[in-house]
Backbone as JSON, one array per atom type, in Angstrom:
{
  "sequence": "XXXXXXXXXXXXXXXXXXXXXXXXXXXXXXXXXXXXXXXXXXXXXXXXXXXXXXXXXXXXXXXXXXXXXXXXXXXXXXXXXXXXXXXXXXXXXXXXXXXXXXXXXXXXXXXXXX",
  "N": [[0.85, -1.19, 0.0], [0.52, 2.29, -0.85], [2.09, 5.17, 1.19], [0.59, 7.48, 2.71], [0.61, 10.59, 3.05], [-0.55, 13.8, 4.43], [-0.42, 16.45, 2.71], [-1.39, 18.66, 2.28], [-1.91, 19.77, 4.88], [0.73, 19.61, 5.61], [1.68, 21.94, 3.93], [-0.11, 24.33, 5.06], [0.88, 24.07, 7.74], [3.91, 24.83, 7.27], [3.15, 27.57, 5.84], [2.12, 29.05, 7.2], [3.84, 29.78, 8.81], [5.73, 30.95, 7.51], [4.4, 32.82, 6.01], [4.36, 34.74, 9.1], [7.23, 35.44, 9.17], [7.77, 37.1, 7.25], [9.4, 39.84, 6.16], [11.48, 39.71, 7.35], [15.25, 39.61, 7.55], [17.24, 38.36, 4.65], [17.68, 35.22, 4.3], [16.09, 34.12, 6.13], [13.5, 35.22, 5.55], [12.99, 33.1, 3.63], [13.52, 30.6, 3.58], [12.34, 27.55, 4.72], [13.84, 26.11, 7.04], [15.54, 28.06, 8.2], [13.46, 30.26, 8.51], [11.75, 29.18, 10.47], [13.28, 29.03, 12.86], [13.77, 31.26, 13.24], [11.71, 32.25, 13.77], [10.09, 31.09, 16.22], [12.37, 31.95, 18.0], [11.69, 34.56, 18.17], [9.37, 34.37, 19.03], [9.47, 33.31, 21.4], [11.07, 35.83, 22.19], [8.78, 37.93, 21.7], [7.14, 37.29, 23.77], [8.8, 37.01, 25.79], [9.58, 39.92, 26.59], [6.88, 41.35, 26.8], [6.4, 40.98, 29.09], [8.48, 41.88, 30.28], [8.08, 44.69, 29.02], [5.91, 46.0, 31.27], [7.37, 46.21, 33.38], [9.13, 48.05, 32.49], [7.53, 49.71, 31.96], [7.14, 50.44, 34.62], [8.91, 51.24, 35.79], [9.64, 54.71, 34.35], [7.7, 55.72, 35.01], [8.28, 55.95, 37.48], [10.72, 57.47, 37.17], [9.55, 59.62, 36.26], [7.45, 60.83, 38.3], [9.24, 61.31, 40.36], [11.14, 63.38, 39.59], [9.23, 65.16, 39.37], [7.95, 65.88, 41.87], [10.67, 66.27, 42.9], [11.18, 69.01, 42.2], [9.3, 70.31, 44.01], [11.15, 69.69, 46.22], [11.25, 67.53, 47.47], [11.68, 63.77, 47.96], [11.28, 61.0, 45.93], [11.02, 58.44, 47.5], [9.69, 59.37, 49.87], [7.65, 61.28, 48.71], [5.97, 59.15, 48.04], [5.41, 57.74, 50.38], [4.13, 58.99, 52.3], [1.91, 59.49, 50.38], [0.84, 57.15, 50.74], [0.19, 57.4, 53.62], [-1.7, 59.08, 53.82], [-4.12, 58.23, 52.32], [-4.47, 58.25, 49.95], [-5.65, 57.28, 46.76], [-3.96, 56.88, 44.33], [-2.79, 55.37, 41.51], [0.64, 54.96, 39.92], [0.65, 55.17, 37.8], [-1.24, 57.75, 36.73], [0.13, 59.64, 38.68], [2.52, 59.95, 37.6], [1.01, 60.69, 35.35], [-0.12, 63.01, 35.36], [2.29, 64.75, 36.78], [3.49, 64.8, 34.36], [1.83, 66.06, 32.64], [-0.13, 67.91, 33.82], [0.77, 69.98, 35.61], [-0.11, 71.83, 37.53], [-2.19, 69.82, 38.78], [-0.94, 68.29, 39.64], [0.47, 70.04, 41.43], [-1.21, 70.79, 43.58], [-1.38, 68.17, 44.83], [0.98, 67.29, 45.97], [1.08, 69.34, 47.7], [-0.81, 68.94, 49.51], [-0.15, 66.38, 50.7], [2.13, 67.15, 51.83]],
  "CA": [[0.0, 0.0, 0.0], [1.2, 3.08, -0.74], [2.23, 5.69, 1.9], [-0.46, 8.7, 2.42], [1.18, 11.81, 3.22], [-0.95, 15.21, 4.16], [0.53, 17.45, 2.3], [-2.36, 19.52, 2.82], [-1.87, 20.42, 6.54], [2.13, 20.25, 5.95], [1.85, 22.99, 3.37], [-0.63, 24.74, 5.67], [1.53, 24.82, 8.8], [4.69, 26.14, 6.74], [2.64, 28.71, 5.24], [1.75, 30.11, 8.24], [5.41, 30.41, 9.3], [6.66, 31.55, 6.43], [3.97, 34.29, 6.66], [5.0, 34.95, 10.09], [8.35, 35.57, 8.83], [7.89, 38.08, 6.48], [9.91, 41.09, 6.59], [13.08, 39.34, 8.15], [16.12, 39.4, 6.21], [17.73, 37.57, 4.57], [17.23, 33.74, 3.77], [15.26, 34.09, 7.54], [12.08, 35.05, 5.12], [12.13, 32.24, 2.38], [14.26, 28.99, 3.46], [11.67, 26.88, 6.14], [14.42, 25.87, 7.74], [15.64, 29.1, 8.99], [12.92, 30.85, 9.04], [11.11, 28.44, 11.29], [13.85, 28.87, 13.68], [14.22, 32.55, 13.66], [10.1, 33.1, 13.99], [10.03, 30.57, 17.51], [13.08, 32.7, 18.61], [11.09, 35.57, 17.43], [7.68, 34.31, 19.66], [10.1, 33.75, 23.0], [11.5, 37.28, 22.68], [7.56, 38.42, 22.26], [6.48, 36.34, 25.31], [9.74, 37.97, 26.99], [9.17, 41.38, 26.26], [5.45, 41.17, 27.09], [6.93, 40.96, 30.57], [9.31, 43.52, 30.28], [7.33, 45.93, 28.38], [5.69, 46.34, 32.13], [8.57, 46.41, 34.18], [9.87, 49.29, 32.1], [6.96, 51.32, 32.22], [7.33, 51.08, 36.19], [10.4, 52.57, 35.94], [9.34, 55.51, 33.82], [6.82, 56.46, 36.0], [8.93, 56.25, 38.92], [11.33, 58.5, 37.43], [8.21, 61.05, 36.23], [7.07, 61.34, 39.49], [10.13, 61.66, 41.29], [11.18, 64.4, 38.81], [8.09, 66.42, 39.29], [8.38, 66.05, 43.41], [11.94, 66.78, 43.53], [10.99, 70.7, 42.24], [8.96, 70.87, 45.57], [11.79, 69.52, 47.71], [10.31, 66.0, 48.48], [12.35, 62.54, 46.99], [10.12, 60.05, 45.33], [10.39, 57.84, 48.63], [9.37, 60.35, 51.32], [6.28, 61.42, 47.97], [5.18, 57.58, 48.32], [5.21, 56.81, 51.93], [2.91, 60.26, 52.59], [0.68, 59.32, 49.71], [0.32, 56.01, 51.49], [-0.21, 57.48, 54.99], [-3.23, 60.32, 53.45], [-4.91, 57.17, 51.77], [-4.65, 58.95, 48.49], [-5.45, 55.64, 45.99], [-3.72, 57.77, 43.15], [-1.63, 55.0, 41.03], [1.82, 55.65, 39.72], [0.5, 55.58, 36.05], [-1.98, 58.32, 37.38], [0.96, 60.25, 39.07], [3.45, 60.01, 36.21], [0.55, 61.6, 33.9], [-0.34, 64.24, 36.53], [3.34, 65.28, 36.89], [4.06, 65.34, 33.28], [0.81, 67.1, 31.9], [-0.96, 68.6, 34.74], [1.56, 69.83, 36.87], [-0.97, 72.29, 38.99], [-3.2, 69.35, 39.71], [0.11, 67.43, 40.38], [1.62, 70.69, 43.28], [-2.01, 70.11, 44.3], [-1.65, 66.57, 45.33], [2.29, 67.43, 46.78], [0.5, 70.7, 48.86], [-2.36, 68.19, 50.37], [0.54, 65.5, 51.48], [3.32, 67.84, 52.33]],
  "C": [[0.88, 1.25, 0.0], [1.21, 3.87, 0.25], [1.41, 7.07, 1.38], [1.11, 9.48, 3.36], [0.33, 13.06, 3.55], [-0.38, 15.76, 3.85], [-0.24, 18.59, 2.47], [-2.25, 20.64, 3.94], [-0.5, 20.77, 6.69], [2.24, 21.83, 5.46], [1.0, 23.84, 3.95], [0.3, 25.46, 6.96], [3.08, 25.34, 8.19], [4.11, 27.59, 6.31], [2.42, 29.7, 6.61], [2.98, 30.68, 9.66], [5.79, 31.19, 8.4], [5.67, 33.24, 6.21], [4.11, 35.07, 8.34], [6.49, 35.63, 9.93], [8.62, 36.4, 7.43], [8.15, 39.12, 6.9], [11.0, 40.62, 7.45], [13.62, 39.49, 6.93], [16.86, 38.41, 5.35], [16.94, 35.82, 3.99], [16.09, 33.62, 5.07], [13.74, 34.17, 7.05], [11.51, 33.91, 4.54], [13.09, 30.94, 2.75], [13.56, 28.95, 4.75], [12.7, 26.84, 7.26], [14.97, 26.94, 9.19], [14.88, 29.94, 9.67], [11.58, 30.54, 9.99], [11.99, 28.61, 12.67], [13.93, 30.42, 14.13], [12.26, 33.35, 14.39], [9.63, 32.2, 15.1], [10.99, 31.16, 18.42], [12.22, 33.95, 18.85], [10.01, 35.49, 18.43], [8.92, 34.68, 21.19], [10.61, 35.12, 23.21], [10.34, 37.94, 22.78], [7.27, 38.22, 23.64], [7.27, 37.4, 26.62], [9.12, 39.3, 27.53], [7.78, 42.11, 26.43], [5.9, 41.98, 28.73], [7.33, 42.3, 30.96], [9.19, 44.84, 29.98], [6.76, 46.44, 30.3], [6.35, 46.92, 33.64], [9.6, 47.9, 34.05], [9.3, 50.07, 31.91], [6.61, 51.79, 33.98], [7.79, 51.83, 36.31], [10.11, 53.86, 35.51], [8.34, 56.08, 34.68], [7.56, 56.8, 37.01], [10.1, 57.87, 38.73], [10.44, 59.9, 36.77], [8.03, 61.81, 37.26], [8.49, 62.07, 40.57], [11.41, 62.84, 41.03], [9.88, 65.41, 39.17], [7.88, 66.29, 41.26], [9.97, 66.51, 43.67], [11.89, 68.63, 43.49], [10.11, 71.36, 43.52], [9.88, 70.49, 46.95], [11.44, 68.1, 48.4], [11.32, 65.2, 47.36], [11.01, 61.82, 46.52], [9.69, 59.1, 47.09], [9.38, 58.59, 49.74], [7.48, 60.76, 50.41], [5.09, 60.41, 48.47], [4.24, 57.51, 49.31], [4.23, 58.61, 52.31], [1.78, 60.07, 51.74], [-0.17, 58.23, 50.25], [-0.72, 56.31, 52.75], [-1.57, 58.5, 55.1], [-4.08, 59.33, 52.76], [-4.67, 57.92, 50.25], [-4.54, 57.81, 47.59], [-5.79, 56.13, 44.3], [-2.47, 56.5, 42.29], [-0.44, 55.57, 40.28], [1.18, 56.26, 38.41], [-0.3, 56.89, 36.32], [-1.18, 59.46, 37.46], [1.6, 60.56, 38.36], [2.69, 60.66, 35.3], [0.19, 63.01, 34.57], [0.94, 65.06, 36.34], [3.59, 66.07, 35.13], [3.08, 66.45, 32.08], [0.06, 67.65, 32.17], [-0.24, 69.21, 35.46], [0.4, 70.89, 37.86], [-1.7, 71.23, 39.25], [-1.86, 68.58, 40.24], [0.91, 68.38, 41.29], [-0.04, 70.64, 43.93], [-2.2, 68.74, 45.48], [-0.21, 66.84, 46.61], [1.7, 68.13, 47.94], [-0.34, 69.83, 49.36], [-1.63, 67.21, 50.87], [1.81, 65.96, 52.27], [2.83, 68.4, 54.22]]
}
């Protein structure tokens, strides 16, 4: 008996790598081989970076805020731990847009914890 094969579903799941992998350079767009390897590299650095994308807009806030409190004389820690202790349930993202495009409602908030 002869041997069946889908070729159907093979040429299906390349296709949908190889579109995946459009716009790399190189042989990375049009040889399976590679560009099967470079577009699963390609997902784990998404997956990563997912992560990290959040981690690095902590930071950015942190140094927003602690930029727009240092012109009243306050550090970011000392900002915090007073926003904490007035209940104020103002998040950073919140704070960081306050500072950078409100600043009177953001010496508002400093003048009501200071």
């Amino acid at each position: 008996m002869p041997r069946s094969v889908n070729s159907v579903a093979s040429r299906a799941r390349r296709k949908k790598i190889m579109k995946l992998a459009k716009g790399y350079f190189g042989r990375r767009k049009n040889v399976w081989t590679v560009a099967k390897n470079a577009v699963e590299k390609g997902m784990v650095y998404a997956y990563r970076d997912r992560k990290n994308n959040k981690r690095n807009f902590r930071g950015l806030w942190i140094q927003r805020i602690n930029a727009g409190v240092r012109q009243f004389g306050m550090s970011y820690s000392q900002f915090m731990g007073k926003i904490k202790a007035n209940n104020i349930e103002l998040n950073r993202k919140v704070l960081a847009d306050l500072a950078m495009n409100h600043p009177q409602a953001f010496k508002a908030i400093v003048d009501k914890v200071k």
